[in-house]
N, C-alpha and C positions, 0 to 999 in steps of 0.2 A: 310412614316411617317417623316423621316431624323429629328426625334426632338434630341435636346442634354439633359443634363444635366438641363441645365437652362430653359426648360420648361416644366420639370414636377416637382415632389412635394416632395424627396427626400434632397434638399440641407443641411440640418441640420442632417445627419447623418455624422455617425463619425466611423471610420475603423479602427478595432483593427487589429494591426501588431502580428506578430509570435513574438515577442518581449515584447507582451506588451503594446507597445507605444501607444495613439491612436492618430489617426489624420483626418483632413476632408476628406471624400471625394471628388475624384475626377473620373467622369468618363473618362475623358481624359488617363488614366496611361488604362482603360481597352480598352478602341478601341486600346492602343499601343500596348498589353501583346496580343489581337488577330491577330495584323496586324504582329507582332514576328512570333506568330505558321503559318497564309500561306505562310510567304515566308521562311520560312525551306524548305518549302515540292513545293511550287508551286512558277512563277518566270512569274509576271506581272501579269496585267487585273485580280486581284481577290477582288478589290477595292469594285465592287458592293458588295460580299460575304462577304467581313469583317464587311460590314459596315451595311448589314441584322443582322447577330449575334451579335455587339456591340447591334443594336435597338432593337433585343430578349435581350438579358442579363439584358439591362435597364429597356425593362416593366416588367422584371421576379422582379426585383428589387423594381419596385413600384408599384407592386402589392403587394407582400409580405413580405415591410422591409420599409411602407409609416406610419406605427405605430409603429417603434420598433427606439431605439435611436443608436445602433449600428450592426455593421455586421463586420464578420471573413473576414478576406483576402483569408483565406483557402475556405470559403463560397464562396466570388464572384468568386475562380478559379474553382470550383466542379461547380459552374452553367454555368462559359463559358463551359467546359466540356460536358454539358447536351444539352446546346444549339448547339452543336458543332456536337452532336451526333444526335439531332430529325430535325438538318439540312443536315444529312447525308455528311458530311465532315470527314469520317473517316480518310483521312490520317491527316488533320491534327489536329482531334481529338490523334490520336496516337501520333504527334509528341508533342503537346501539354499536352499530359499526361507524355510522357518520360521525357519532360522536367523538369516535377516538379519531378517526381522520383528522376532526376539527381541532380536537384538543392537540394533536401533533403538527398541527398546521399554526397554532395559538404560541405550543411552548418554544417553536422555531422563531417565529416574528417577535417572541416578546421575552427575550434572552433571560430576566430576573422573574423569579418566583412569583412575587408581589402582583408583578406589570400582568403575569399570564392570570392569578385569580381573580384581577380586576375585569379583564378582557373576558374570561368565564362568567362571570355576576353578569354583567351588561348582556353576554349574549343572550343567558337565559331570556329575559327579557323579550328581547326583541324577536326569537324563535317562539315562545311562549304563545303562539296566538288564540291560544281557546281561552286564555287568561286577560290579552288584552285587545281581544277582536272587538267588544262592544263598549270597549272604555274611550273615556275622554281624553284628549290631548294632553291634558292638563292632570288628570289622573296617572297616567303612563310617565307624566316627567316626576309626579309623587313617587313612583316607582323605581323610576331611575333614579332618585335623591336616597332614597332609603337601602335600595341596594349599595349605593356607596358607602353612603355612612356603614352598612353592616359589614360590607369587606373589610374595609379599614379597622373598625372591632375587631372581628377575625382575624385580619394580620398584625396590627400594629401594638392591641389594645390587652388580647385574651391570651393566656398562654394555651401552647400546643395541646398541652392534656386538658385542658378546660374545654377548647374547641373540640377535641375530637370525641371524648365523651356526650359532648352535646349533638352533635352529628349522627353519632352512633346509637342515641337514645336512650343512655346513661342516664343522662340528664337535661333539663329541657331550660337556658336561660333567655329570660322572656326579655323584649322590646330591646334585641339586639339592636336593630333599625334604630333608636334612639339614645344608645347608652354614650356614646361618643358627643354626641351633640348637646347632652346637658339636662335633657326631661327626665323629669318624675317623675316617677311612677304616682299611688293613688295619692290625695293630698288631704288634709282639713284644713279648708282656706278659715281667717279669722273674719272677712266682711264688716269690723265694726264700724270702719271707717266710712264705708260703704253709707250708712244708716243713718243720711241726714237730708236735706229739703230736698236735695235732688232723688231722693229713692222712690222708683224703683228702678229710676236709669244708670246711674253711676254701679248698682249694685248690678247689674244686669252686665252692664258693657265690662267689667270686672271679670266675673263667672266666664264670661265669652272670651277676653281675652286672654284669660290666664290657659285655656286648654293650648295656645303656642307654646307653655309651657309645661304643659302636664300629660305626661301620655297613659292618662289614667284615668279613676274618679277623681272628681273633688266633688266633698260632701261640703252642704251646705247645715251646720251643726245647729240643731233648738233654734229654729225660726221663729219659734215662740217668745222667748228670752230675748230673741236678737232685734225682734220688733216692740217688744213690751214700753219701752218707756218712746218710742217714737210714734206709736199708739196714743199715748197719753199725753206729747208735746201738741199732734195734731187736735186730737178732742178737744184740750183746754184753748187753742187756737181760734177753735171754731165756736166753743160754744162763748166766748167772748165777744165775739163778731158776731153773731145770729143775736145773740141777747140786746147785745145795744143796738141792733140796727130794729128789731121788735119793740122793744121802750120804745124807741124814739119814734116809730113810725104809731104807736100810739098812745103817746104823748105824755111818756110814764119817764121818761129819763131823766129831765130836770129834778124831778122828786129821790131821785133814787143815788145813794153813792156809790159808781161804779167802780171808781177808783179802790175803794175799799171791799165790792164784791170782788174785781180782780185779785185784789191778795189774797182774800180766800180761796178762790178757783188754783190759783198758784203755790200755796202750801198744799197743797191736796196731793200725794202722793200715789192714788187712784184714781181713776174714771166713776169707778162706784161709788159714788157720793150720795147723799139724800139733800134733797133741797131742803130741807132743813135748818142745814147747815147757814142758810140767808135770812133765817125767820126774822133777826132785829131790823133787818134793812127792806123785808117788805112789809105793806101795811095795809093791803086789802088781798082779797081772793084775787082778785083780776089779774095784779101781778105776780101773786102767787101761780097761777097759770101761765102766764108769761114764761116765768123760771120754767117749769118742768118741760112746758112746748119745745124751748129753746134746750134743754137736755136732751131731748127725747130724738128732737133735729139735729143735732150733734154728734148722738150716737149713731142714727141712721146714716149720717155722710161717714163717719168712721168708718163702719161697717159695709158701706160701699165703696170706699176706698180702699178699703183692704183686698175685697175680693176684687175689683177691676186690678191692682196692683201683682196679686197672685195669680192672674188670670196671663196677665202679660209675661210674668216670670217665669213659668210653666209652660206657657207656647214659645217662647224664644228661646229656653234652656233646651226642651226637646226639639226644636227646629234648627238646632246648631248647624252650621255647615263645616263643622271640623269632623277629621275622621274616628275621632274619640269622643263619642257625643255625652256618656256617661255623668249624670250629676245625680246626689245622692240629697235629700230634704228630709231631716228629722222633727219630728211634732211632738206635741204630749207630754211633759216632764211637768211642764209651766201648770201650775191648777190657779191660778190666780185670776183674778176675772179678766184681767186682759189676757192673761194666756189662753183662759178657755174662749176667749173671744177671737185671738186670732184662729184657736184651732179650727173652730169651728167652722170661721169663715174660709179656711182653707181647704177642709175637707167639703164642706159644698162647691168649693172649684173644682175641685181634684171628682165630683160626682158628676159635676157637669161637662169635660171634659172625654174627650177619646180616651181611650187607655195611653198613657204618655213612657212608649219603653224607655225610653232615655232618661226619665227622671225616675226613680224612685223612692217614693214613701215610706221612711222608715216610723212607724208611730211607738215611742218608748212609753213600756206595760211595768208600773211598778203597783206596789200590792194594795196604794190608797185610789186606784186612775179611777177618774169623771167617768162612771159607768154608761152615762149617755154617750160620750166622745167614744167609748170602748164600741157601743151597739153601731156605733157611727160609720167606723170602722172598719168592722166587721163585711158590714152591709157593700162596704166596699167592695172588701174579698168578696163576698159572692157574685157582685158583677165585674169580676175579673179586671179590677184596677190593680194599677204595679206596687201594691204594698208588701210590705215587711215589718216584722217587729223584733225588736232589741229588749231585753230586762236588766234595770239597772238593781233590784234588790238580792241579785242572787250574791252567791261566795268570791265571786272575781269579777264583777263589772263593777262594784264603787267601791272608794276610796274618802271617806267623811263626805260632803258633800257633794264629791269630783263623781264624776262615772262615765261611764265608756262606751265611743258612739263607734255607731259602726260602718262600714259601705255596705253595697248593695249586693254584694258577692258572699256575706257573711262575716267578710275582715275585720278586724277590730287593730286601734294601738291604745296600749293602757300604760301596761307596764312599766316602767323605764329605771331599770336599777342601776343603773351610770348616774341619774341625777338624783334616786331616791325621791320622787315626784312625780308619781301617776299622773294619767292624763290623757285628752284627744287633741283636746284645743290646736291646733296650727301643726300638728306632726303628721308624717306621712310615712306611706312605704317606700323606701328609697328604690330599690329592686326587687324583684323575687324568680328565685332560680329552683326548679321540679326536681323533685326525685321521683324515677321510674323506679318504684315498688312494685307494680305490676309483673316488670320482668323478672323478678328476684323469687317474684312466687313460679313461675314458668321455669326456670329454670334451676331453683333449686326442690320440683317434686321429689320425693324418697330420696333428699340427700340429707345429709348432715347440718343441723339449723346452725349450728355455731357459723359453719362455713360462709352461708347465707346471711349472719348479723356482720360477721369481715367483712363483706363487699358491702353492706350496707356504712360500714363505717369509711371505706372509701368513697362512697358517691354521696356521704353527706360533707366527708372533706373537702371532696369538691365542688360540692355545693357553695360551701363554707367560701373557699377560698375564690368563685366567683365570684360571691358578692362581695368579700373584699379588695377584688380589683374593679368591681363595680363603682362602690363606696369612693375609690378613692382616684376616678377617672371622674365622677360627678363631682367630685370633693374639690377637686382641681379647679373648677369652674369659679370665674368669678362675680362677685354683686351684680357689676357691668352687663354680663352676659343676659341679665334675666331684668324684666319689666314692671313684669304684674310680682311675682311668685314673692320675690322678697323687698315688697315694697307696703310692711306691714301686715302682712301674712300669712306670715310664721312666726310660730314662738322666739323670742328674742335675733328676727332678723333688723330690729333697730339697732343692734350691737353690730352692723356689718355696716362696716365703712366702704366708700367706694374702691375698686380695687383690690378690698381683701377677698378671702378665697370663700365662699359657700360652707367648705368642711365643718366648720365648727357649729354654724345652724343644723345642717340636714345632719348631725350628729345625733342630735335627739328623735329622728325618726327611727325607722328598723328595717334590717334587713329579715327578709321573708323567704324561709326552705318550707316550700310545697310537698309535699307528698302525694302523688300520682298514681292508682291504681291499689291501693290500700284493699278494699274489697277485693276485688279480682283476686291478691295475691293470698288472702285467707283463703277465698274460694278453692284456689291452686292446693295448699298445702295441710287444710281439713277440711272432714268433709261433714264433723258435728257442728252446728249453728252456733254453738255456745262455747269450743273453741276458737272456733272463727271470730266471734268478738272481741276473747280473750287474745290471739293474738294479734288482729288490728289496735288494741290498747297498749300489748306491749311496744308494738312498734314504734306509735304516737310519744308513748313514755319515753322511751330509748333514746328518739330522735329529739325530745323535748331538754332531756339530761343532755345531752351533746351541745345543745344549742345553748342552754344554760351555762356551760362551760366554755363555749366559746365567748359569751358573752362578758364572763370575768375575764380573760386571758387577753383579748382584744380593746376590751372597752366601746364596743357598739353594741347596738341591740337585738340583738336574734330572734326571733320568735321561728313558731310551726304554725305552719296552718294548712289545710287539705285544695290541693289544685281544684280548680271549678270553673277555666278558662278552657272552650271549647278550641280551641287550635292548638295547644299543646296535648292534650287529650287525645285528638284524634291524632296530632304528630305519632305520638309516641305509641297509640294504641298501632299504626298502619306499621312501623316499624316494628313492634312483636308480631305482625299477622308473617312478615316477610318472614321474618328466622323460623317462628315456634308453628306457624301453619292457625287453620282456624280450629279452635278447642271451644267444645259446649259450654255455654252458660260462661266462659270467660273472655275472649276473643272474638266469638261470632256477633261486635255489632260494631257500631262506626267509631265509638272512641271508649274510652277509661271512663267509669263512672263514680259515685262516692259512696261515702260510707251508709248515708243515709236511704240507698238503694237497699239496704237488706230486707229485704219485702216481710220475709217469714215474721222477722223481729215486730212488725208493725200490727199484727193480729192483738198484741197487747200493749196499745200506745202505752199508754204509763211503762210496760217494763221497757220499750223503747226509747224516752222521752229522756227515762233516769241513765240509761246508756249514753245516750248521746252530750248529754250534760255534763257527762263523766268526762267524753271524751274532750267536750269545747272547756274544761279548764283547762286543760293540757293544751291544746291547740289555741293559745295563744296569741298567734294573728287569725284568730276565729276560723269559723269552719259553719258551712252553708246547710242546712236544713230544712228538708222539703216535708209538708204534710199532704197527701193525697184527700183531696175532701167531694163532696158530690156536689153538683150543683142544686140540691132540693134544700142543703143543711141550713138549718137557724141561723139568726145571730147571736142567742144563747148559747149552742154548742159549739162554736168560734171561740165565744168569751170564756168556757167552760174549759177549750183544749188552751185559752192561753195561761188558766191559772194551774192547769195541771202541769205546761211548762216552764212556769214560775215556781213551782211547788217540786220539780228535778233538778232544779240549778241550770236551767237553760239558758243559753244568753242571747239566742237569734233563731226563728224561725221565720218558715214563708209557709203558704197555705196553698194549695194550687188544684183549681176545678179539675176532678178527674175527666178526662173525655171519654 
């Protein structure tokens, strides 16, 4: 059958609450209150089963309530009951019965609304036991911390229609569990402060503590750049030390003005120097050897400094013990001999190394890169280390010199037309709230598209207007509250005094509408490949002109970007399996996939590549792209597919060994 709501003949009934209240129905709240009671009792594939009982509950429904102008809430749960029972799902007819006992046993003892959803949140919990049978003590009160804070969002924080669209699979707003309490979402922390004698500790014990405050990435921007002149304080350091302690130990130092090769070593605004540059102050070969020994020594401790240094920073970023382990390292921009020196010595850690999930390598590909660094690389990707790359020369990642880094999800912040001031440096994603696109194709097959862009303009409304109660529940917060995060950086958190409010910093970051099932719902609603692109671009466009609009109207920053966060994905794909049932090629797998899944597309990378490039100008807080590769391929035709994605205006892809 897989009919919904909207194609039988009940829409004009109205559902009396235990309250009192009435309101429309919706069958949507009942395929959810079914898909609750199996997974109490049962854990996956019961998709088809829920989604028979929601289509019994419904024709019980309009059969016997298509003349009547209202119906009990109490009514439609006694008939999922019934259908629950002539489908022989006793258990979770049982859990399902308990349930409501419980809940009538909760709303008796805890007389206010509030007190009964708090006692609801906690119990899940604690009845949850396939969830918390092999957790820690200490895990399980994580648990119970975040359940609170999330109620409290839900009650105190989110308005009614924002909560129940999110509920119902409208829409998905992420790190509920945290939005009350103050964390960011993803961040670019600034580290310059970071980058001095005590590095690589200070920078390290930083990164680590700032995830108290970040419930997100934070990218660590051009490593290259950010170690470049501390690179060259160290070398001049040493080779000042190593030099005069060589003189003197053979017996060349009295002779030699060190005082005055010191100024030289010290004007030098490079490590790449020619001894040369000391010709009037030596005056045999011998100490001419001296010099170059003592460079040569110099560069070798650099050099192992570096990589013991990156070696440390990369085992302790990925070993985090926080629950958000996420840190993002960008390389490659720098061609400077110190920058190709750190790359280098980074990517021989990042070789020598496990594959490190929690950090990822991002290496930025512009159209002059160290073709060595590029084969370097490469070679990476083929033994499946966690790289990624960014292009900073295309039509929307640079700005004069500025350009645009990214997380490891594909994200980008560049933009920022409030301050007229492109940019990554210290901005973040403040939240980001999904639109279920998916369902929109499900449910509007052979209807009327107009109909179908209205509700989309509702669930970007509210999209919208969650993250402006988001924005403005973090905005509240103040300097006090935070440690690491605004304590140099972010872009001008020097301008926050103690006591004043965050708002005006995390202003220059962006709020971020996801779009969720983009493919699936082209797939839904054509069935030619080449409109199916056509209208996944429209949609990106549509929803991009909205956010654009709201950006002027508001004064925040909006962007689009494509969901690629597996738990909203699956949230929201298990909620269409309850209503719509499982449908081919759309439905039948565990979650929502992206755009970059259109397989057929990929038979001709390049007209693929020029697609997709289409789409990441429009998608704005970026948007994640995968390239299927073998594991036999070169490091030539790596470097070969990265200029082909240079050459479509791509601004992020990843590479991934086919299995």
């Amino acid at each position: 059958m897989n009919n919904t709501i909207d194609d039988i003949t009940i829409n004009d009934l109205v559902v009396v609450k235990r309250s009192g209240q009435r309101v429309d129905f919706n069958s949507n709240k009942i395929a959810i209150a079914i898909k609750k009671a199996f997974d109490q009792v049962r854990q996956g594939d019961s998709e088809r089963d829920i989604n028979k009982v929601y289509e019994d509950v419904l024709k019980h429904i309009t059969t016997n309530y298509t003349d009547r102008k209202t119906i009990n809430v109490e009514d439609i749960q006694d008939i999922i009951e019934t259908k629950l029972k002539e489908n022989k799902y006793d258990d979770v007819y049982f859990a399902f019965s308990d349930y409501r006992v419980r809940r009538a046993a909760s709303r008796k003892a805890f007389g206010i609304k509030q007190q009964h959803k708090f006692a609801k949140a906690i119990e899940r919990i604690v009845n949850s036991n396939k969830e918390t049978f092999n957790h820690k003590p200490n895990e399980i009160l994580l648990d119970f911390g975040k359940t609170i804070a999330a109620e409290y969002t839900k009650t105190y924080v989110l308005d009614n229609k924002l909560l129940r669209a999110h509920e119902e699979g409208g829409i998905y707003i992420h790190n509920l569990d945290y939005i009350n309490l103050g964390k960011l979402s993803s961040t670019h922390m600034i580290f310059d402060k970071t980058i001095n004698d005590e590095f690589p500790n200070d920078f390290i014990l930083e990164a680590l503590d700032a995830k108290s405050e970040i419930d997100g990435e934070i990218a660590i921007d051009s490593i290259d750049y950010l170690l470049e002149n501390l690179v060259i304080k160290r070398f001049k350091e040493e080779f000042k030390k190593i030099l005069q302690k060589y003189l003197s130990v053979t017996g060349y130092l009295e002779y030699i003005n060190i005082k005055k090769v010191e100024e030289i070593i010290d004007k030098e605004r490079s490590i790449n120097f020619d001894i040369e540059l000391f010709n009037s102050l030596i005056y045999n070969k011998r100490v001419k050897d001296i010099f170059e020994l003592s460079y040569n020594d110099s560069m070798e401790y650099v050099l192992q400094l570096l990589e013991e240094n990156f070696k440390e920073i990369l085992i302790s970023l990925n070993n985090n013990y926080e629950e958000n382990k996420k840190y993002t390292i960008s390389i490659g921009y720098n061609d400077s001999f110190e920058g190709l020196t750190i790359n280098n010595c980074y990517l021989k850690v990042v070789n020598t190394l496990e594959r490190l999930d929690n950090v990822t390598t991002i290496f930025i590909v512009k159209k002059d890169s160290n073709l060595e660094l590029l084969n370097k690389v490469s070679q990476l990707v083929i033994d499946e280390k966690n790289i990624a790359f960014a292009f900073v020369d295309n039509s929307y990642n640079k700005d004069d010199e500025i350009y645009a880094e990214y997380f490891s999800d594909g994200k980008r912040i560049f933009e920022n037309p409030i301050y007229d001031e492109n940019g990554t440096k210290g901005r973040m994603i403040v939240s980001s709230v999904s639109i279920n696109i998916g369902r929109l194709g499900l449910k509007y097959i052979g209807k009327d598209r107009k109909e179908m862009y209205a509700e989309l303009d509702e669930l970007v409304d509210l999209a919208k207007n969650a993250l402006v109660s988001i924005f403005e529940t973090i905005g509240d917060k103040n300097k006090d509250n935070y440690q690491i995060i605004f304590n140099n950086n972010i872009i001008d958190d020097d301008k926050l005094e103690l006591g004043q409010k965050i708002r005006k910093v995390i202003k220059k970051g962006v709020l971020n509408i996801e779009l969720a099932g983009l493919y699936e719902c082209a797939m839904c609603l054509e069935e030619d490949e080449e409109k199916r692109k056509s209208l996944i671009y429209d949609i990106i466009n549509y929803v991009y002109n909205k956010s654009m609009k709201y950006t002027t109207e508001s004064n925040l920053n909006f962007v689009v970007s494509e969901t690629n966060k597996y738990r909203p994905l699956k949230k929201l794909m298990e909620l269409d399996k309850a209503i719509y049932g499982i449908r081919k090629g759309i439905t039948d797998k565990t979650l929502y996939g992206r755009i970059d899944n259109m397989d057929k597309s990929k038979n001709d990378l390049n007209e693929f590549l020029e697609y997709i490039g289409k789409c990441q100008k429009k998608l704005s807080g970026g948007c994640l792209t995968e390239v299927h590769i073998s594991k036999n391929i070169s490091q030539k035709r790596i470097v070969d597919y990265l200029n082909l994605a240079m050459d479509n205006d791509v601004g992020f892809i990843r590479f991934n060994i086919r299995k």
